[in-house]
C-alpha positions in Angstrom: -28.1 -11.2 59.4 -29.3 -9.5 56.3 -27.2 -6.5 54.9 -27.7 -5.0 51.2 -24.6 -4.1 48.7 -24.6 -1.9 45.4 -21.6 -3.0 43.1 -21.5 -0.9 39.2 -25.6 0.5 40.5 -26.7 -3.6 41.0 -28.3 -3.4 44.5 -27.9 -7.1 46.3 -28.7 -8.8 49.6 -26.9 -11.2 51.4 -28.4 -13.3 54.7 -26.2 -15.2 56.4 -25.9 -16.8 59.9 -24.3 -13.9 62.4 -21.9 -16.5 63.6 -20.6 -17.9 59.6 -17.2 -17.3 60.0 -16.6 -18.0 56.5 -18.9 -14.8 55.4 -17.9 -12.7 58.7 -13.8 -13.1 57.4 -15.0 -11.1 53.8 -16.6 -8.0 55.5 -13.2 -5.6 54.3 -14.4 -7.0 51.0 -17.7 -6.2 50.8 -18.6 -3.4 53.7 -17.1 -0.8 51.4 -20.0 -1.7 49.0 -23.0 -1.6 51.9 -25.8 0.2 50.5 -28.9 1.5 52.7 -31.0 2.6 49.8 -34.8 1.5 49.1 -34.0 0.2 45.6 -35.0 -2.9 44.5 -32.4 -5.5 44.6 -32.0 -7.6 41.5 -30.5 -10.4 43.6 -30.8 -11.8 46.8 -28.1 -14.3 48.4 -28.9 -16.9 51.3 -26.1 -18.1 52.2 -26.7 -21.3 55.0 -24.5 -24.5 56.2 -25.7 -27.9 55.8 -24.8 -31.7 53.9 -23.4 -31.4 50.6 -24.6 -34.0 48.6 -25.3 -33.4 45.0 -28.2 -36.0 43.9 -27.0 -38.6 41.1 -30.1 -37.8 38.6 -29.1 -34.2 38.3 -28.1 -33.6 34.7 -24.3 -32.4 34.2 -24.4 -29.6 31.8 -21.2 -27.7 32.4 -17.8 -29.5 33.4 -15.0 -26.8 32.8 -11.1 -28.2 31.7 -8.1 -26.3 33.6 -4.9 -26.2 32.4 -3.5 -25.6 36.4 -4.4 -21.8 36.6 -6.9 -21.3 39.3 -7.8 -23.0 42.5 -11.3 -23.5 42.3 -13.2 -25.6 39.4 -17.7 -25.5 39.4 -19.8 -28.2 37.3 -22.7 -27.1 37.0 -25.9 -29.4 37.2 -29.6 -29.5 36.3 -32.6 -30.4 38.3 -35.8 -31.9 37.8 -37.0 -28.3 38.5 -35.1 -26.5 36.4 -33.1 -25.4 39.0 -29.1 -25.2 38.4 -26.9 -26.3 41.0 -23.1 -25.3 40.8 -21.1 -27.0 42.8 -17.2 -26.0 44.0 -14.2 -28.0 44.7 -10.4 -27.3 44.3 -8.9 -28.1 41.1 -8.3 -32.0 40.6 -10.8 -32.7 43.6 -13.6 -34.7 43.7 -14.7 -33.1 47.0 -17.1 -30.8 47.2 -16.4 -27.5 48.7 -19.5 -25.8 48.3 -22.3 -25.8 46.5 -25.2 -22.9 45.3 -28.3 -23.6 43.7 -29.8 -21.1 41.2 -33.5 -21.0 40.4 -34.1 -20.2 36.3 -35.1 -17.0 37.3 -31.6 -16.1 38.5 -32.4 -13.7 40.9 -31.6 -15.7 43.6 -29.4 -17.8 45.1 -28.5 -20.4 47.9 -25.0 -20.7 49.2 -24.3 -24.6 51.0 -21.4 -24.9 53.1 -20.2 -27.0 55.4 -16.8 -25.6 55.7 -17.6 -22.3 58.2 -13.8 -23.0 60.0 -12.2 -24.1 56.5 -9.4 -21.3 55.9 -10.1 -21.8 52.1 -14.4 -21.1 52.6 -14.3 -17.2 52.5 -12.3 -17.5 49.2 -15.3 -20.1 48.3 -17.9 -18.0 49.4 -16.7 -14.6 47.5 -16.2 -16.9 43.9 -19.6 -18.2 44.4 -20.7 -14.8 45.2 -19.1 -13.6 41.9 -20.6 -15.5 39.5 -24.2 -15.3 41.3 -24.1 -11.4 40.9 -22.6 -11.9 36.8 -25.4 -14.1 36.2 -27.9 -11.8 38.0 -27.0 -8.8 36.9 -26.2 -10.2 32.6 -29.4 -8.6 31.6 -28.6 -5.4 32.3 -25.2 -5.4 30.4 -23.4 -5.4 33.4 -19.6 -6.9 32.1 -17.0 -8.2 34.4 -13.8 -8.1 32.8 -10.6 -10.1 33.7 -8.1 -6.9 34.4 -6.0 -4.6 36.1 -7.8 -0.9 36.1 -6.3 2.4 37.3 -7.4 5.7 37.3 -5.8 8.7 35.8 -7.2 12.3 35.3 -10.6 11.3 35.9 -10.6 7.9 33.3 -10.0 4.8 34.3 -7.6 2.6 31.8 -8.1 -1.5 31.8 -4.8 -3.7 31.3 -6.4 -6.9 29.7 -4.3 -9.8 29.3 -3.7 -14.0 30.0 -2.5 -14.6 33.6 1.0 -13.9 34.0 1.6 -11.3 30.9 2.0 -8.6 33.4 -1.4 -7.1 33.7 -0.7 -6.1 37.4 2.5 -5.1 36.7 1.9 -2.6 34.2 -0.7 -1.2 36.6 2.4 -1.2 39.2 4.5 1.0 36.6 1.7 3.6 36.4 1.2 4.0 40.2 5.1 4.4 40.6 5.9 6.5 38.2 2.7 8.6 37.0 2.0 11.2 39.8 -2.5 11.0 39.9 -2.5 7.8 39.2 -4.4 5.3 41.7 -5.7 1.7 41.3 -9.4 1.1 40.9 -9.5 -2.9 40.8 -6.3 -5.4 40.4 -8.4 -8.4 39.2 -12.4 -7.7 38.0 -13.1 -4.6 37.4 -16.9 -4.1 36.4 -18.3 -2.5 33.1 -21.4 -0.9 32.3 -23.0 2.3 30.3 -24.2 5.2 32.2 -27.7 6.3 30.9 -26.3 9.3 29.0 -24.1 6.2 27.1 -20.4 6.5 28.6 -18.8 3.2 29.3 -17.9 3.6 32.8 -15.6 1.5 34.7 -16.7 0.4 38.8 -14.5 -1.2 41.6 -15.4 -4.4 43.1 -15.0 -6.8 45.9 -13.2 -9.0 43.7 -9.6 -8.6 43.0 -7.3 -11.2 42.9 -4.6 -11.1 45.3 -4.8 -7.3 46.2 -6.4 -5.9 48.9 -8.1 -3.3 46.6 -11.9 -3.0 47.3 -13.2 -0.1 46.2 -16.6 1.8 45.6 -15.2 3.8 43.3 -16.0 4.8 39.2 -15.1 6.5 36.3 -15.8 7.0 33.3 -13.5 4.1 30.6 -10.5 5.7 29.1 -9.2 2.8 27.0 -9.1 -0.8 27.1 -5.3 -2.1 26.5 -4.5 -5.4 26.4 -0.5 -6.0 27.1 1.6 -8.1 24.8 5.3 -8.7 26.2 8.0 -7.2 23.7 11.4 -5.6 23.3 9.9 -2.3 22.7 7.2 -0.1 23.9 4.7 1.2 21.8 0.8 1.5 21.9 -0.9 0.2 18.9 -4.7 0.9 18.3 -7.8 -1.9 17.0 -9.9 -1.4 14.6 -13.3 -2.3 15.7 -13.5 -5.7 14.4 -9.7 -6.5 16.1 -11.1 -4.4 19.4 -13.9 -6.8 19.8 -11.9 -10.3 19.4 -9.5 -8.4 22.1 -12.0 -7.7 24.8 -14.1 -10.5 24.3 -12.0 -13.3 25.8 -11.5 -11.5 29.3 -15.2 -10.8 29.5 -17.1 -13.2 31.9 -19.5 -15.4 30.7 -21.4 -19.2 31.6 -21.8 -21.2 28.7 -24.5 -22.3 30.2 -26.5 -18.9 30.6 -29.4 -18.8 27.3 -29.0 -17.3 23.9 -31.0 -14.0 25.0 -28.4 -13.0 27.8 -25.4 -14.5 25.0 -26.9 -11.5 22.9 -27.0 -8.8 25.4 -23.2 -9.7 26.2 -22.5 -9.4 22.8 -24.4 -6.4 21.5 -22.6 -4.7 25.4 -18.9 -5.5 24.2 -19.5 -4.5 20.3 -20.7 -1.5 22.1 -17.5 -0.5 23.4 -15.1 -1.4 20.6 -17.5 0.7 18.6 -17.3 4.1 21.2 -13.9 3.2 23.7 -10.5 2.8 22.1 -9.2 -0.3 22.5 -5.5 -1.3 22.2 -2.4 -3.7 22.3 0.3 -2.1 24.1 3.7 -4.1 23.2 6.2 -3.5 26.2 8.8 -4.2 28.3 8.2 -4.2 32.5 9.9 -0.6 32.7 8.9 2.6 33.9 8.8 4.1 30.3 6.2 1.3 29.6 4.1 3.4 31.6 4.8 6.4 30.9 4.2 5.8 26.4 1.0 4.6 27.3 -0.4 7.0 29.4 1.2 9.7 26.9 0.0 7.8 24.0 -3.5 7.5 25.2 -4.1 10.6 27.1 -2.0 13.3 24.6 -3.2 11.9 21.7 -6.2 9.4 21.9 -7.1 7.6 18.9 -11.0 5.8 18.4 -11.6 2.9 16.5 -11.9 2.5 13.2 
């Protein structure tokens, strides 16, 4: 079974066996995304079920250190052939969960399981799935961003922010007490400029723990990254301050070469050069809300 996506304007494919349970359990993820035009696809996914066995001689060139958040963990290895080969397992296992092999092309990619009946494989699958269409689609500008979006008055405002600072809940405050409001994404929203240069914010089939998959856009309104305080009040960056903000919630593999490290960077200086970008210090109540939106939308301030 072969079926084609657009996520943010990326076409995709994904081929997988009709009867992959693991795949089959993430269509209300992905079907709002199927796409049945003739565009060329700048990545295509097989995803198949067999041994995983990572070979010794692979070269380790990526071993990521977790502090506890998260469930999944991916080293990422080197083959003779210049492949690389990532391979999955729950935090402080050994195991291997899955694996995907990348080609240094990166526009393709091979999804290994052996876990089609494993509750945990569609979460798996849809991680792997992530970071294949990040990679894939890195030199086109294409930014994921670690956030919680919603949409008001036809912009879409991005709550930045470490896990646990209230991201989602600031997004909660908007929908309950700002009438038009409506969530785009609660988790990865996706970034990328419009050919007429507006900064437009897309929906995608990753987001966290919400059930919000949406093939929806709009163009960015602000980026606000949410600092816990006794008071609420909206504070704009300058461009320099915008830029350290939005960079650490942007994805990125350290692995990935210096020419797609420059395309990420000249993508985010972009926006803290055209989209205002803020710290919004605030308490978890309804007003929190409501001075942002009025602070950004009555009297919206660029950087400088």
């Amino acid at each position: 079974m072969k079926q084609q996506f657009s996520i943010a304007e990326n076409v995709f494919t994904v081929s997988a066996p009709d009867d992959l349970q693991g795949w089959k359990k993430l269509d209300n993820r992905f079907s709002p995304f199927a796409d049945c035009s003739d565009n060329e696809p700048v990545l295509e996914i097989d995803i198949k079920t067999g041994s995983l066995s990572p070979e010794k001689e692979w070269e380790c060139i990526y071993s990521p250190t977790y502090d506890g958040i998260g469930v999944i963990t991916a080293k990422v290895f080197l083959t003779p052939d210049s492949d690389f080969v990532m391979v999955f397992s729950h935090v402080g296992e050994e195991k291997p969960r899955l694996w995907m092999i990348l080609p240094s092309q990166l526009n393709h990619a091979e999804i290994i399981t052996d876990r089609e009946e494993d509750s945990n494989t569609p979460y798996f699958i849809s991680h792997a799935l992530m970071i294949a269409f990040m990679i894939a689609t890195s030199a086109n500008g294409t930014l994921m961003i670690h956030a919680s979006s919603v949409i008001y008055d036809g912009k879409a405002y991005l709550f930045q922010g470490k896990s646990g600072t209230g991201k989602s809940t600031h997004s909660r405050l908007w929908l309950r007490n700002i009438p038009g409001a409506e969530l785009l994404n609660d988790d990865n929203p996706l970034i990328r400029f419009s050919p007429d240069g507006t900064a437009m914010a897309y929906g995608s089939p990753w987001s966290g723990k919400t059930d919000c998959y949406r093939n929806i856009s709009a163009p960015v309104g602000a980026f606000v990254r949410i600092i816990r305080d006794n008071e609420n009040r909206l504070v704009p960056l300058s461009p320099l301050m915008a830029y350290a903000s939005l960079t650490p919630s942007i994805f990125f593999m350290p692995f990935l070469d210096d020419k797609l490290r420059e395309i990420r960077h000249k993508a985010i200086e972009r926006i803290a050069l055209t989209v205002p970008v803020c710290q919004m210090h605030c308490r978890p109540d309804a007003d929190a809300a409501l001075t942002c939106m009025t602070s950004l939308t009555k009297n919206p301030k660029k950087n400088k």
